[in-house]
C-alpha positions, -999 to +999 in steps of 0.1 A: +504-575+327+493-577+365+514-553+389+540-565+410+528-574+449+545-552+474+554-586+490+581-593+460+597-556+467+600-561+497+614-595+494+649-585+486+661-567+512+655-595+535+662-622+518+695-613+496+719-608+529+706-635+542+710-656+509+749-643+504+756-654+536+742-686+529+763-692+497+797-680+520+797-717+534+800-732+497+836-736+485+851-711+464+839-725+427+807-733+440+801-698+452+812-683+419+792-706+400+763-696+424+768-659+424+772-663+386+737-684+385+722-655+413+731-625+389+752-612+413+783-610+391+788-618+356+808-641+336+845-625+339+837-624+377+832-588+380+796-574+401+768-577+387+728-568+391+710-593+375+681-596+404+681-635+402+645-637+396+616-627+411+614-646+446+578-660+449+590-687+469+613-667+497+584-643+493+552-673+502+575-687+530+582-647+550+535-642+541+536-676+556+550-667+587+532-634+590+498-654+585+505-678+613+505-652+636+545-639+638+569-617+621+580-627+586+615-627+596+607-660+614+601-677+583+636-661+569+657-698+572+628-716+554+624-684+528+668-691+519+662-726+518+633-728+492+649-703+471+683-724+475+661-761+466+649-740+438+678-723+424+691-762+426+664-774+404+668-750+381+708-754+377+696-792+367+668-782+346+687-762+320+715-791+317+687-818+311+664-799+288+695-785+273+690-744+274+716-719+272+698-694+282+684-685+315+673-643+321+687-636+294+722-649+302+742-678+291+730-705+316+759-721+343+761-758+323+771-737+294+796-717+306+810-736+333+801-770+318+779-800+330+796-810+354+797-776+369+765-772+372+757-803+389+780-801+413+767-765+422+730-775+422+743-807+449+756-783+470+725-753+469+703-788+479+727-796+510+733-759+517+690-758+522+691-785+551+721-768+569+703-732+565+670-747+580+686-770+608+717-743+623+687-720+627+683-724+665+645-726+659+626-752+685+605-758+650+633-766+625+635-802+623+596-801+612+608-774+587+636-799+571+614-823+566+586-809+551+611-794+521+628-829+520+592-839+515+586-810+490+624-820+474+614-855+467+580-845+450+595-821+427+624-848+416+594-875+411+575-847+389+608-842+374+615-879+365+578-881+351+578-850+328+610-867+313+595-904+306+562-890+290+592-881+260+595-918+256+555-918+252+528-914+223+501-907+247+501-891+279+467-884+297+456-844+311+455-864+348+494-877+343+508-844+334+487-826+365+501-849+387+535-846+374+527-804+376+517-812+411+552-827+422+573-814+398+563-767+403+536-779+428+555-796+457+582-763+460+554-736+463+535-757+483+563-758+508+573-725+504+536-717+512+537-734+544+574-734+556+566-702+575+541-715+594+556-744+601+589-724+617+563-705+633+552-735+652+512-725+638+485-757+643+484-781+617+451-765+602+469-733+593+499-751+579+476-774+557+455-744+545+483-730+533+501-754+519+470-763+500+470-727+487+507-731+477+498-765+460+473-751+438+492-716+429+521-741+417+499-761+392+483-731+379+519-719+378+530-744+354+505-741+335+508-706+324+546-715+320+528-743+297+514-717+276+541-693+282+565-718+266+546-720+233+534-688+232+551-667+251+572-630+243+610-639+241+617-603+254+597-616+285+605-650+289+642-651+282+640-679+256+628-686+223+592-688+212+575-721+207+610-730+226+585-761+244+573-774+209+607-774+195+614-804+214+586-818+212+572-814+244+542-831+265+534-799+281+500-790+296+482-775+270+497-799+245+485-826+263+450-812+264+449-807+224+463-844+222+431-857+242+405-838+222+387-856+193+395-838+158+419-829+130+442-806+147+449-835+178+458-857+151+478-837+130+494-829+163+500-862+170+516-872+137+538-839+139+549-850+175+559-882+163+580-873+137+620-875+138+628-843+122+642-814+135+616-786+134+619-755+113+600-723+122+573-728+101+563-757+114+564-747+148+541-722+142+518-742+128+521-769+153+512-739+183+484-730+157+473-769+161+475-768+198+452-736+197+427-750+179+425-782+194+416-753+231+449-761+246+459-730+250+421-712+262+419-745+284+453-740+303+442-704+311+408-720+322+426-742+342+451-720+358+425-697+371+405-725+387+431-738+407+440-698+418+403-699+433+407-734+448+439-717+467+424-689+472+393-706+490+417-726+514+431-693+524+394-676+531+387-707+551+414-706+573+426-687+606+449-665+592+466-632+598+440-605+575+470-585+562+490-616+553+459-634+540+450-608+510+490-602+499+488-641+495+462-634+474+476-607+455+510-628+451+490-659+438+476-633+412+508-621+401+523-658+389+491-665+378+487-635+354+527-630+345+533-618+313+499-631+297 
């Protein structure tokens, strides 16, 4: 399992006051729901120390600052309001897909209800503009809009993962592109944000948001992989919890366009109505394997790290900044495989 960058330690301290302050402007079931959501109390209300996840993206926008030239703390309003878009993302993820588990706790649609959680993700989203444009920064209108930009992209990934259900055949370009909006779009921006608060020239700001771009598809795919394969003592939810519904993921998708007897038994077993049992999940994963999704996903996923990592060697950046941007595109490349 690769180490944890210094840059994700380090994270916390800076970001959580900040964040809690954030989440004081919400209305009061908002906030619990939030601070419930956050880790930072439990279900009966009483404090909590769940940690709320690991804060790549707070993490990417406080590097991106520091690479431009300035402190990380200039990039602090755009490191709260990417790690507020995202937090509303994933408060709508786990209603649509239906999970009731998120860290290992009961996720807030199922404990609060549906409703609930929309409401709370609505007002994380708004919460993100008003962080970014109260932050008396000359730069912040630029800021807003590049994670409106970023907010869109990830709703239009979203909205494409969801109709390639209704499909028999989706393509390895379609689910990139819809990887590219839908985990791409976020870490790109959060990549960048920094920067762009930082008022750095547009070449920095597009290296890095280039870098961020590529880190977030090779992000989903190992969360591809890590959704069929992956430990549920890691990953919080069950294994083959992707293939149980049937999924188009990355690697899937790969196997599916590959000529041979495990992409079509793959393809008749995705087609079929019936609920999966255990054993024929495992053999479905076992298809997908054999069929190189899963080696080609890796592949993949350390390609796209280099790409990123290219842009970065390429441009003007701070040194010190340049090679923790680095090590952090490592770490969520190599999670937990």
């Amino acid at each position: 399992m690769t180490a944890t960058p210094s840059s994700l330690h380090r994270v916390r301290d800076t970001l959580t006051p900040a964040l809690r302050a954030a989440l004081d402007r919400l209305d009061e079931e908002s906030r619990r729901q939030a601070a419930y959501h956050f880790g930072w109390i439990d279900a009966a209300g009483a404090p909590a120390c769940d940690g709320g996840g690991k804060a790549v993206r707070p993490a990417l926008a406080l590097l991106s600052a520091q690479a431009a030239g300035a402190r990380p703390e200039r990039g602090l309003p755009g490191a709260v309001a990417v790690e507020l878009v995202h937090n509303f993302s994933l408060l709508h993820d786990d209603l649509m897909d239906g999970d009731e588990q998120r860290r290992h706790r009961r996720t807030v649609w199922s404990l609060y209800g549906a409703s609930g959680a929309i409401l709370t993700g609505d007002a994380l989203l708004a919460l993100a503009q008003e962080v970014l444009l109260e932050c008396g920064q000359p730069t912040a209108a630029a800021a807003a809009r590049l994670l409106s930009r970023a907010t869109r992209e990830l709703i239009r990934g979203q909205v494409q993962d969801m109709s390639f259900e209704n499909r028999a055949h989706v393509t390895v370009a379609e689910c990139v592109e819809m990887a590219a909006g839908k985990t791409g779009a976020l870490l790109s921006a959060s990549a960048a944000i920094g920067a762009v608060l930082a008022g750095a020239p547009v070449t920095v700001v597009d290296a890095l948001a280039l870098y961020g771009d590529q880190v977030g598809i090779a992000f989903q795919l190992i969360d591809d992989v890590l959704g069929v394969w992956g430990d549920p003592a890691r990953t919080g939810k069950p294994v083959h919890n992707d293939l149980r519904t049937r999924k188009k993921s990355l690697p899937v998708a790969y196997a599916l366009n590959q000529q041979g007897t495990s992409s079509v038994e793959l393809a008749a077993w995705l087609s079929a109505p019936d609920e999966p049992d255990e054993t024929e999940l495992r053999r479905a994963a076992d298809l997908v394997e054999e069929a190189g999704g899963r080696t080609w996903a890796v592949a993949e996923a350390t390609r796209r790290l280099e790409l990123g990592e290219a842009a970065l060697r390429d441009a003007a950046l701070d040194p010190a900044a340049r090679e923790e941007l680095i090590a952090l595109g490592g770490f969520i490349v190599g999670r937990d495989m």
